[in-house]
C-alpha positions in Angstrom: 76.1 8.8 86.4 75.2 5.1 85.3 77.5 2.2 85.7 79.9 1.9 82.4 78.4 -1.1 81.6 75.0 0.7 81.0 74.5 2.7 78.2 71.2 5.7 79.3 68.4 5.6 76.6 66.8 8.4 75.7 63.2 9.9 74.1 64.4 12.9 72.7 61.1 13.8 70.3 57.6 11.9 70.2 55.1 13.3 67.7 51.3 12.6 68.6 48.7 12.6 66.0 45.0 11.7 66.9 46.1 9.8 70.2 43.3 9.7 72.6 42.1 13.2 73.5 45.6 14.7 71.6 44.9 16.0 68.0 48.5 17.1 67.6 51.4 17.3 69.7 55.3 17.3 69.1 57.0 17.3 72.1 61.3 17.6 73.0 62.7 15.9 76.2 65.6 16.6 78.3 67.7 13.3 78.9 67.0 14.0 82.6 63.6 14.6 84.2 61.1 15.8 81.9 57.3 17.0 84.0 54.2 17.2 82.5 51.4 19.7 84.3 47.5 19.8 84.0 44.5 18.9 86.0 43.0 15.7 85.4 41.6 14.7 81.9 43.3 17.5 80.6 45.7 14.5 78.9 48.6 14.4 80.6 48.3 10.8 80.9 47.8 10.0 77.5 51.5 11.8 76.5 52.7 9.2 79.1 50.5 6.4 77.6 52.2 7.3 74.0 55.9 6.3 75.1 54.5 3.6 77.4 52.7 2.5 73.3 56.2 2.9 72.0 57.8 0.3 73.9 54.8 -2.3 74.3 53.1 -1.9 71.4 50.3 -1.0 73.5 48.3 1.1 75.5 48.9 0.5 79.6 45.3 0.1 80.0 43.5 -2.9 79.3 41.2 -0.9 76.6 40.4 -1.8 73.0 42.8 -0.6 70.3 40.1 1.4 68.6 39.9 3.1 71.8 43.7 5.1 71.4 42.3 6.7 67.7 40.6 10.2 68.7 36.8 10.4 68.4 36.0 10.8 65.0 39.6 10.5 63.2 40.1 7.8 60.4 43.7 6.8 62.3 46.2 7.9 64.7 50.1 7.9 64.5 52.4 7.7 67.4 56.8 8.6 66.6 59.5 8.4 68.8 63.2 9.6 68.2 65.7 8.2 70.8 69.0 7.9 71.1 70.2 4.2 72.2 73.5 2.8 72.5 74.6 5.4 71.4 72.8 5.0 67.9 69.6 6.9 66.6 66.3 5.0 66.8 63.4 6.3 65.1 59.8 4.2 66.3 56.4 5.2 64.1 53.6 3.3 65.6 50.3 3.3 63.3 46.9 2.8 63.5 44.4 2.6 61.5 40.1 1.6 62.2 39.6 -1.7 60.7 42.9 -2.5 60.2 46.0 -3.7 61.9 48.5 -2.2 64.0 51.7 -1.2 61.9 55.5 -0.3 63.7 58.0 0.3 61.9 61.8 1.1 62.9 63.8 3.2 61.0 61.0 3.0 58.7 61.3 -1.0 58.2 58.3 -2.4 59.4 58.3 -5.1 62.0 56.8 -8.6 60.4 55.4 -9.7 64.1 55.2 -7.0 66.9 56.6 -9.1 69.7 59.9 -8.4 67.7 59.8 -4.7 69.3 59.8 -5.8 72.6 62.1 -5.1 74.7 63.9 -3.1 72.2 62.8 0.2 74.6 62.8 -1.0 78.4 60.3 1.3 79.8 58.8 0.8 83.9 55.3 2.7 84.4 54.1 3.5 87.8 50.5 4.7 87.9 47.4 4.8 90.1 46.4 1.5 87.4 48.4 -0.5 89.8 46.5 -0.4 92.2 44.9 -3.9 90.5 48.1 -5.5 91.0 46.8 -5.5 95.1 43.0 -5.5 94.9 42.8 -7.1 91.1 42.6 -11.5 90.6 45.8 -13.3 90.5 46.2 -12.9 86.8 47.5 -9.4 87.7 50.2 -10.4 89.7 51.1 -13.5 87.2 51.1 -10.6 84.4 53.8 -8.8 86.8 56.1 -11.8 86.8 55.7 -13.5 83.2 56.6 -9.6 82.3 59.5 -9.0 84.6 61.1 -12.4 84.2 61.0 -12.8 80.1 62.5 -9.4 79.9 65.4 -11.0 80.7 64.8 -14.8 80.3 64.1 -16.2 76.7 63.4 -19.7 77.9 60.9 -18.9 80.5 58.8 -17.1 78.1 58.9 -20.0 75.7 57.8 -22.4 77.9 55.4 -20.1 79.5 53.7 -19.6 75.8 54.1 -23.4 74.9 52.3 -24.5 78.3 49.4 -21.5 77.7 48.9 -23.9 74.3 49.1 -27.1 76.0 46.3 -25.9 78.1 43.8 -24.4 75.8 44.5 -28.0 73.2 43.7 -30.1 77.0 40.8 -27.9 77.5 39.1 -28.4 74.1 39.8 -32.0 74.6 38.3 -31.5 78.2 35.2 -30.2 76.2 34.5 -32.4 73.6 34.6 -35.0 76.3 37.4 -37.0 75.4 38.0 -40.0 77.4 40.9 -42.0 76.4 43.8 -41.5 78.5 46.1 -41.9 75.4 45.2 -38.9 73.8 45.8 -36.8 76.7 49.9 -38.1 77.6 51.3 -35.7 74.8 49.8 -32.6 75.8 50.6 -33.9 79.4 54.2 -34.1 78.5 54.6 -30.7 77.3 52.5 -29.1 80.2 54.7 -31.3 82.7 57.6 -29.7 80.7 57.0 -26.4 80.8 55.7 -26.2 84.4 58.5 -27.1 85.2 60.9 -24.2 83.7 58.0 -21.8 84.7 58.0 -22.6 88.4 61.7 -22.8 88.5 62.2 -19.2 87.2 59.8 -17.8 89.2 61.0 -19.4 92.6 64.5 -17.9 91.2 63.1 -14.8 90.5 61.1 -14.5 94.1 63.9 -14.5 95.6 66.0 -12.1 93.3 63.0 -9.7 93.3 62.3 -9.7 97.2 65.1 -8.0 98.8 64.9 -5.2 95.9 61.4 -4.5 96.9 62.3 -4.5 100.4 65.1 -2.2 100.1 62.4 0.2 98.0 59.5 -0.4 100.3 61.6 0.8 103.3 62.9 3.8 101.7 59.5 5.0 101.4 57.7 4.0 104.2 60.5 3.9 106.6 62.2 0.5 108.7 59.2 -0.2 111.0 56.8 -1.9 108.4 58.0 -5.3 107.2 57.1 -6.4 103.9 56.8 -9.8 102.1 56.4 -11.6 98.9 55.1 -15.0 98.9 54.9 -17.2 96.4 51.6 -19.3 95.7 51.8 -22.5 93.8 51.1 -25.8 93.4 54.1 -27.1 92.3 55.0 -26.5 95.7 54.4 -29.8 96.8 54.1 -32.0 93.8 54.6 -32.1 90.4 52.6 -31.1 87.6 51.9 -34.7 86.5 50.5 -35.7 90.2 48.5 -32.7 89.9 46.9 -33.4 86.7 46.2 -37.1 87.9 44.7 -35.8 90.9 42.2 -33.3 89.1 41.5 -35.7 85.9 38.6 -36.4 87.4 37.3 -32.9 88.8 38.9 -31.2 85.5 35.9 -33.7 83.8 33.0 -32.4 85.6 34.3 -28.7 85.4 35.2 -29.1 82.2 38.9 -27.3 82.1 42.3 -27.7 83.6 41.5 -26.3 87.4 44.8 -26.5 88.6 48.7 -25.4 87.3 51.2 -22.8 87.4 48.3 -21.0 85.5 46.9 -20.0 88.6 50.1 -19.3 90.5 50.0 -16.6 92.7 51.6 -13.8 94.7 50.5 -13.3 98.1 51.3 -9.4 98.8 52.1 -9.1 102.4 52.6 -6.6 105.7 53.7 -7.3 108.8 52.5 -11.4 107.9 48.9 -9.8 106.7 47.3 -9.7 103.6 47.7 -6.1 102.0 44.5 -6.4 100.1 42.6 -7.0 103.2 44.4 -5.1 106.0 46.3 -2.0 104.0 45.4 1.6 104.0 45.5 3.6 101.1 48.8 5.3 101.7 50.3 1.6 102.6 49.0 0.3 99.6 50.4 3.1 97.4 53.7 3.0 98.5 53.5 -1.1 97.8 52.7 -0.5 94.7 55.7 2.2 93.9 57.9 0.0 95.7 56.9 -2.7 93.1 57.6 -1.0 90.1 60.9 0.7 91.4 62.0 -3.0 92.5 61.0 -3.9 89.0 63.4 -1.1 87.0 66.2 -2.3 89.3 65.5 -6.0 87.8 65.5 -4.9 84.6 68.4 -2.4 84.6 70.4 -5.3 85.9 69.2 -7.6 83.2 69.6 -5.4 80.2 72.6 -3.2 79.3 69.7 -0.4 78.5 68.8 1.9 81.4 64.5 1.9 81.7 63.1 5.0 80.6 61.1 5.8 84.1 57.5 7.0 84.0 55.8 8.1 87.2 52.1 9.2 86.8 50.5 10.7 89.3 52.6 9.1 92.0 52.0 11.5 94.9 48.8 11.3 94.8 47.1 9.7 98.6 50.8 9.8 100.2 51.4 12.1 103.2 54.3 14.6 103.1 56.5 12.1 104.8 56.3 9.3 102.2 56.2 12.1 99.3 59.7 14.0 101.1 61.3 10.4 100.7 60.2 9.0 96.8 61.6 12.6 95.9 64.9 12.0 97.6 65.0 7.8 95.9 63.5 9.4 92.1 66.6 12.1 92.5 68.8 9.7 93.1 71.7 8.9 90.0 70.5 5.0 89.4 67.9 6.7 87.2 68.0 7.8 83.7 65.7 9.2 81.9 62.3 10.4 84.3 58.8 11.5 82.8 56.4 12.6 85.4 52.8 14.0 85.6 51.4 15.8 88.2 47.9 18.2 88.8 50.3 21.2 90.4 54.1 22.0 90.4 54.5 21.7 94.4 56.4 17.8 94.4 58.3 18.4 90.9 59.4 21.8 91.8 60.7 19.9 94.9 62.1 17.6 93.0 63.7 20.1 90.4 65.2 21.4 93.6 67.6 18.3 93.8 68.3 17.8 90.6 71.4 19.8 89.4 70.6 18.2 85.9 68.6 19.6 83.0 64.7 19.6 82.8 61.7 20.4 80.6 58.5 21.2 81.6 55.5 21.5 79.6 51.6 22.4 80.5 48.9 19.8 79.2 45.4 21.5 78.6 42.7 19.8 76.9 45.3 18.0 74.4 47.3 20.8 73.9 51.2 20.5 75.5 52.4 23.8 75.8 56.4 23.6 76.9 57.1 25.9 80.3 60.3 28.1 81.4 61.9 27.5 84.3 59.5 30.4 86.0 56.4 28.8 84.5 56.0 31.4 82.0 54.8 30.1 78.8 
């Protein structure tokens, strides 16, 4: 099934307590498509939000920590079982108000939570990314800086020491400081760093593209052509011209106006702008094609297969476009699949592919009931 170079990870328990509108849950996954069932609110979303917590840390929407403990509970506690590489991994994630986050693996506790990262590859598609067309640039940069120091250590230094280098040039910016002495060391390690950054990401443009392409089309057929363009204004110079060409501008606004800080992807069809000329069913399948362009990346970077989670994906997409994400999510380049829906019409078409094994389970009002093959409880 994967290439023998890949070893499949999988979630084979996750125990919920107090997450979001779930007071207690412990659910068992097959290692092949697993479908959650409910109408909307019910919380099927938040069982998908717990594994997507698992890997990042954090929730997949922007909201407050305090926000994931249920309403009126002191804490809540999130553990995952998987088998990777081969080996067990056991994941407790804890919460509690006023205090920090705690994760622990095989019940060592993490000194610094970026040290998880990566440790459980996970790719989310959900109707949230819909911000990556219609939402500010710093959407799209998330996309990339994400994608690309998955698999890149020295990108996401430099991206980190730049982010520095800015704030320290923009507190200097502030407290109006004039002397063109003070500036050159920050300079020199935002000249640096730009550098590395816009270098990986011109790379990784051109990596990503033809993956997205490949996706995009699978979807919504050959006719539409789609294309990722690169903003940036290290395009045409380099980062010291542009900060000698804004010193004085910078001044009056009183921060660092230009950089690979506001790079940019412009999202394209057929040469137009998708967030000015794309219908909902074009920007959708975008989106999807996205994220499926993204776990290809990332399987290719990392000897772990994704875990895959799809919510809500069928949503806004006409039989067509739904027919043909069935036949690409069925195909063997996945491993392990999660996917919510409000009724069993796409996953029972899915199931219908899928010679593999599969659980099923009914979310109602927080409670995840597991479902036979006939829907029985």
């Amino acid at each position: 099934m994967a290439k023998s170079s890949h070893h499949t990870m999988r979630l084979n328990t996750l125990s919920i307590l107090n997450y979001k509108n779930i007071a207690e849950a412990r659910l068992e996954f097959s290692p092949g498509v697993n479908c959650l069932i409910g109408n909307n609110g019910m919380g099927k979303t938040n069982v998908l939000d717990a594994i997507y917590y698992l890997s990042f840390c954090k929730s997949c929407s922007n909201q407050p920590d305090t926000s994931a403990i249920r309403h009126g509970e002191p804490y809540m506690m999130l553990q995952g079982q998987y088998t990777r590489r081969g080996a067990d991994e056991d994941i407790t994630i804890s919460l509690q108000r006023g205090k920090r986050k705690v994760a622990r693996r095989g019940g060592k506790e993490y000194q610094r939570l970026s040290q998880h990262i990566g440790l459980l590859p996970l790719v989310m598609i959900s109707p949230m990314d819909w911000d990556l067309i219609r939402g500010a640039g710093e959407e799209r940069r998330r996309l990339m800086n994400q994608i690309i120091s998955q698999g890149d250590a020295e990108y996401l230094d430099a991206l980190i020491r730049y982010g520095k280098a800015v704030e320290q040039r923009n507190s200097m910016i502030r407290h109006e400081m004039r002397d063109p002495l003070l500036y050159e060391t920050v300079e020199a390690v935002m000249c640096q760093c730009a550098g590395v950054v816009h270098a990986a990401r011109a790379r990784w443009i051109e990596e990503f593209t033809p993956r997205f392409l490949r996706y995009y089309q699978a979807v919504a057929g050959e006719q539409e052509q789609v294309q990722l363009q690169y903003v940036s204004v290290l395009h045409d110079m380099d980062m010291a011209q542009v900060l000698a060409q804004n010193r004085e501008r910078d001044m009056l606004l009183g921060y660092t106006s230009h950089g690979v800080h506001r790079d940019d992807i412009e999202l394209l069809l057929d040469g137009h702008s998708m967030r000015r000329t794309g219908s909902q069913g074009q920007c959708k399948t975008y989106t999807i094609a996205l994220r499926l362009a993204q776990f290809s990346f990332l399987r290719d970077v990392n000897p772990t297969t994704p875990i895959l989670l799809l919510d809500d994906i069928f949503d806004k997409l006409d039989a067509t476009r739904v027919e043909r994400i069935v036949e690409v999510v069925a195909s063997d380049q996945f491993g392990q699949i999660f996917i919510t829906d409000t009724n069993r019409t796409h996953i029972d078409q899915i199931l219908s592919r899928l010679d593999g094994d599969h659980r099923m389970y009914d979310v109602n009002s927080g409670v995840c009931t597991p479902l036979t093959k006939g829907g029985e409880q």
